[in-house]
Every structure is written in C-alpha cells, then in structure tokens.
N, C-alpha and C positions, 0 to 999 in steps of 0.2 A: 824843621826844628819847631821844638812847641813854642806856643806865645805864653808864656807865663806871667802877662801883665794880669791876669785872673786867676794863678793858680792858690787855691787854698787848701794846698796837699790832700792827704789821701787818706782813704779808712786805715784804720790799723788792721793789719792779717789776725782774721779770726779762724778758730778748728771750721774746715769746711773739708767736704768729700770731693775728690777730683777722680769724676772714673774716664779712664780710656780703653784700648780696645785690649791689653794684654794685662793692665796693671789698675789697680785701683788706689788713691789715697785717702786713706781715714783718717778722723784724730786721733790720736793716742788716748786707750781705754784702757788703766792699767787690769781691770778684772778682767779685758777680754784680750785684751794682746800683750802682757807681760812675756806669759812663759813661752807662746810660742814666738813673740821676738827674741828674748834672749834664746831659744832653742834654735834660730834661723839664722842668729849670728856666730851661732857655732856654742853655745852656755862657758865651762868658764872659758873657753877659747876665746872667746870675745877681747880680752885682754888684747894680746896680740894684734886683732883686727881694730882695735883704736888706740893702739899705741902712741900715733901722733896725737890723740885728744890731752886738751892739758889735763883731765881730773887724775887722779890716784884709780889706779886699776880699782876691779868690781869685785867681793868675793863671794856674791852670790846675785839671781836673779832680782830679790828682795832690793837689794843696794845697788842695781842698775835702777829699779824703775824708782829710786827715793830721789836719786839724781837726774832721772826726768823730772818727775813730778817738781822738786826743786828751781829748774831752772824756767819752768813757764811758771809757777807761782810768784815766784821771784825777779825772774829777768823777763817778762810778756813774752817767751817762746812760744811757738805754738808747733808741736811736736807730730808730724804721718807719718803714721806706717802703712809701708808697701804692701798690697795682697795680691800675689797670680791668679789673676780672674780662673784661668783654667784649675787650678786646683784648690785656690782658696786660702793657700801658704801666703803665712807671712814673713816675708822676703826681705825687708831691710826698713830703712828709716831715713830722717831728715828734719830739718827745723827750720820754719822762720824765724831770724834770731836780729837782735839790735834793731825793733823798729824803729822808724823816723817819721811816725805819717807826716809830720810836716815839710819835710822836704821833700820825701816821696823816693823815700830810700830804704831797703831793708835785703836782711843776708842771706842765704841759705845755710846753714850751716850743720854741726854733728850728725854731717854723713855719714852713713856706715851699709854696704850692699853684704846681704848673705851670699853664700854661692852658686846659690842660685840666678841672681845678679849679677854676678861679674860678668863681663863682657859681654851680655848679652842687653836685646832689645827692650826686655823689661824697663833697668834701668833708665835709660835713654829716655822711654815715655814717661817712668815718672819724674827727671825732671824737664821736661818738655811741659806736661802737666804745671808743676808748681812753677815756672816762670810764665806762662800762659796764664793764671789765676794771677799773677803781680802785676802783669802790664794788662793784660786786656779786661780783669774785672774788679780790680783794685786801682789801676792808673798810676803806678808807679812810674818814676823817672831812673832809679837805679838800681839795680840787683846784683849784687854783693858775693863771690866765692872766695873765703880765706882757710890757709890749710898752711900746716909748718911747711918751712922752705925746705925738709929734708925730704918730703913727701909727694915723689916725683909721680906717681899714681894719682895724686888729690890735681897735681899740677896739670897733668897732660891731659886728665879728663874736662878740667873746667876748658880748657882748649880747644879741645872735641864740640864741647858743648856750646862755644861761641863767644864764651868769656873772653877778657881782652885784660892780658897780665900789663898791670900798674906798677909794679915795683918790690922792694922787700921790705919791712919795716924791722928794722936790724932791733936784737933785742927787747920785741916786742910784747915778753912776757916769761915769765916763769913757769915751765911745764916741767913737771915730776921733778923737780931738782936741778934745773938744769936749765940754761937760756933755751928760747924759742926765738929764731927770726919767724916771721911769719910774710908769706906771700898770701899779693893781693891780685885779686882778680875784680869784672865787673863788665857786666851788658846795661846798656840806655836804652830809653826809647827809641832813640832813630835809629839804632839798631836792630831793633825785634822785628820789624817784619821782615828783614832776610833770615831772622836764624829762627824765625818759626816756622817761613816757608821751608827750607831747607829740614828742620825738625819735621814737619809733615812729609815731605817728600820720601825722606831716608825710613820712614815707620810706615809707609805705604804697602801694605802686602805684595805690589809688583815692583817693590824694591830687592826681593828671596827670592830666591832659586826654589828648587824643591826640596833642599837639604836642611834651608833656613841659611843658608850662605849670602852676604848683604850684593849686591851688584856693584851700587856707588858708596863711596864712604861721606861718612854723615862733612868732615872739613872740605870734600872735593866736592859735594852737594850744595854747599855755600859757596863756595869760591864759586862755581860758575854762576851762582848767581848775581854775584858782586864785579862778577868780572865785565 
C-alpha cells in the first residue's frame, strides 16, 4: 500500500503518443484523423456503435469531430486514436476523461473499437498501453471504466481487462431521452502490477499459435498470478 503521508497528486493526462508492438496511440488530430476515424468506425454506422454513449447520434463526420473537439476544450479530455502499426489504419479511439490530478484519479472513457478491433489483440494493447501511461508515468492511484448498465460488451470487457466492478449508480443521468443507470468499474495501484504482468504475458508473441489463436486467456493469466 502506498504511503501517502507525501502524496501531492499527479500531472494531469496530457496528448501523449503511446506505441506498442501491434498498435500505436496518437492524440487526436482532427486534420489527420477525422475521416479516417469516422471511416473505421464504420461513417454514418457509427451511430449504432455508440449507441450507449449519452450524446445525440452524429450526422455527419464534421459533427463527430466538433463533439470531440468539444469535449477536451471544455471537459480537459484528452482524446487517442488507435493506429495498426502494420497497416497504419485507424482503428478506434478512447479518452482520458474526469481528471482529478489531485487525488490521482482519472477515467478512460468514449470507447469505441472499429472492426478491426473487436476481439482482437489490438485492442487489448491499446488499453494495456493507456493504463500503463496512468500508473507507471503519471502515478496515478485510480483508473476509472464507466459504461451504461445495459451494455454488457462495455461490462465484460472492463473485466477482461482487470477492472473491478463497484456497483450501479441507478439513474445516473439522462441519455437520448431516457434514464441511464450507469456501471462502475475501477483498477488501483496495488493492483497493477498483477494486471500489467498478466497484460504482458497474454500480448507476448508465444502466447499465438500460428493461426494467431491465444493459448491462455488474458482473466486465467491473472488469476494464476494472484492465485
């Protein structure tokens, strides 16, 4: 446990690049990664894929990225997008959102993986990546997943990834017209070194087959380590 009779919290998350070995994370450039983020999130399909987000659907690429740009001018977000080192595609997104450098707490949050992402290792690394920039060169003590309670995908993945579900906060906001409970999730510091070891282990290249088929699973990679 830390000694936090000295602690005088933490930088606030600034656009920083995080490269790993299948994915890289940028800041958000709206001249260089607008259209082909909205083109990776599927363009107007995108709708659909952030359905759980509270904003008003997008009706065009232009009014996705004003509501980026929006929410880091306004709310300190600090918005990467995903790039496939191998092709140079950009693949999805994520935000640090709600900083608290003083407490040394902040969220990830408007997730969104293109198809390229889904279920695959991409993903996985980058946010392996962005929770590795919170705790080992920022010093954070909490790191934050919230996602509507109807959205059992947002759920089962912060799971995967080591989060530790907190509860629901019933009625905790108004999205498109309509109540949002919203579930909480959240990793600490005495936490991360098992789920960064285990994060490294499971992205290890002799974790694949030759198919690219995983061996261990990234929650049965932590449990033996905790065990």
């Amino acid at each position: 446990m830390r000694d936090l009779s000295q602690f005088k919290g933490c930088p606030a998350p600034q656009p920083v690049t995080l490269e790993g070995r299948l994915v890289t994370a940028v800041p958000f450039d709206r001249e260089a990664h607008l259209e082909k983020l909205w083109d990776g999130l599927g363009g107007l399909g995108i709708n659909d894929l952030l359905k759980y987000f509270p904003q008003d659907g997008f009706l065009n690429s232009q009014a996705f990225g004003d509501w980026i740009d929006g929410a880091q001018a306004g709310f300190g977000w600090v918005t990467l997008v995903f790039i496939e080192n191998a092709s140079g595609e950009v693949v999805g997104m994520a935000s640090y959102m709600r900083p608290d450098p003083k407490n040394g707490v902040v969220e990830v949050g408007s997730v969104a993986h293109g198809v390229k992402m889904k279920r695959s290792p991409l993903a996985t690394e980058a946010h392996y990546l962005m929770a590795r920039h919170v705790f080992d060169d920022l010093g954070y003590r909490r790191y934050e997943w919230k996602c509507h309670n109807d959205n059992e995908a947002s759920k089962a993945t912060a799971k995967r990834y080591g989060f530790v579900f907190e509860g629901v906060f019933r009625q905790h906001m108004v999205s498109k017209g309509a109540n949002r409970d919203t579930a909480w999730f959240s990793m600490i510091d005495s936490e991360w070194p098992v789920i960064k070891q285990a994060f490294e282990t499971w992205l290890s290249p002799d974790n694949f087959g030759d198919e690219g088929v995983q061996k261990q699973k990234l929650d049965d990679i932590r449990a033996g380590i905790t065990a």
